[in-house]
Each structure stands twice: as C-alpha cells, then as structure tokens.
C-alpha positions in Angstrom: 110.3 108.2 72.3 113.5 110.6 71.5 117.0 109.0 72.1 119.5 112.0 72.8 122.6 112.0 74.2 125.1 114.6 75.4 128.8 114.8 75.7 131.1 116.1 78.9 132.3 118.6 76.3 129.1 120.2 75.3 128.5 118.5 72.1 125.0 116.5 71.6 124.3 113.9 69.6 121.6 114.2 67.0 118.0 113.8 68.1 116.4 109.9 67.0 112.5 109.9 67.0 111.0 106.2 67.6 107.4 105.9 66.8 104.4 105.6 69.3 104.3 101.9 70.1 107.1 100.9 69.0 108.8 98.9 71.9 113.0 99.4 72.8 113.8 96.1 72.3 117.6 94.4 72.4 117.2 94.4 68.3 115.8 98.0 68.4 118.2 99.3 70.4 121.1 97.7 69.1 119.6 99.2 65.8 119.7 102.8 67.4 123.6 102.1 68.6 124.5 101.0 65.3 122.7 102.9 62.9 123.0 106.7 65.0 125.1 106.6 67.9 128.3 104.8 66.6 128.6 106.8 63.7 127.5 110.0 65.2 130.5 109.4 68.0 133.1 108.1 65.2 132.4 111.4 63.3 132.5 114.0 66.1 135.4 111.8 68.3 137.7 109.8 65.7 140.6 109.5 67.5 139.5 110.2 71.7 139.0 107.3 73.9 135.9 107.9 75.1 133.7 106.2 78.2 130.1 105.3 77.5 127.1 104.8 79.9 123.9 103.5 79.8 121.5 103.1 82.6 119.9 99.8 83.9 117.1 99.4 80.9 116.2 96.1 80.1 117.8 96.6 76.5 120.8 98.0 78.2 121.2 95.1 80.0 121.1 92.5 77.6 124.4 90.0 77.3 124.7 91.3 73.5 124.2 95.1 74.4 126.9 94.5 76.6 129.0 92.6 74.3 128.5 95.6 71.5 128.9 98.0 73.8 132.3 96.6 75.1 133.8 95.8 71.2 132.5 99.4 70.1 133.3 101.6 72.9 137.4 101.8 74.3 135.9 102.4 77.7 132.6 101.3 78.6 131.2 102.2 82.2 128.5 99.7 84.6 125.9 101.6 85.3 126.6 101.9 88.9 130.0 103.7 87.7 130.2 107.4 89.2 132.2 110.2 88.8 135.8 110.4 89.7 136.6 111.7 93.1 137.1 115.9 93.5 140.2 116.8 93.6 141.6 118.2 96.0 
C-alpha cells in the first residue's frame, strides 16, 4: 500500500510504502499520521490553518482517529464535507 497525499496548492506529501500484508489498522494509521503526515504538513505549512480530509475507512473512523485528527489539525473536515459553493 502507498499513502500519498496532495495539497490544493500543488504540493504533495512524500510517498509512505506499507508492506504486503500488513493491515491499516487504528494503531497503524495513527502511526502513519504521526510519524509522516504531521510532520511533513508542520514543515511545508507552519503557520496556515489548514483543513484535513479523510474518507470513510474503518481507521479513519475510529473515535481516536477522530480525536487526533481534531487536536492536530485547526480545521478538520467529515467526510461528507464538499467543496464550497462557486462563486458567482
């Protein structure tokens, strides 16, 4: 599995290879927030509020994913969250 992400500006975060077999757990994914993404956003966005979104993954889900999510990230969308309205 590759976990990738990319910004509204262009910029993408670095590339994280998971094993064959290993399964995306709540502790394996928490791992993968901690250990790449935070630090990879805190490095590239120091000072920007930013809004993060995950989809509807069982590890996304989870009430300490969430809880992480929410103390880490100044904005952090619901999945069902869309894009502002065009304007006009």
């Amino acid at each position: 599995m590759v976990r990738a992400g990319v910004t509204s500006d262009g910029k993408k975060t670095p590339m994280i290879f998971v094993e064959e077999g290993v399964k995306i757990d709540q502790a394996m994914h928490l791992h993968l927030l901690s250990e790449g993404v935070v630090p990879w956003v805190q490095r590239e966005y120091p000072t920007a509020l930013l809004l993060f979104q995950q989809d509807g993954a069982p590890s996304h889900t989870t009430k300490l994913d969430q809880s992480f999510c929410t103390d880490m990230f100044a904005d952090f969308g619901p999945k069902t969250c869309g894009l502002p309205p065009p304007q006009i």
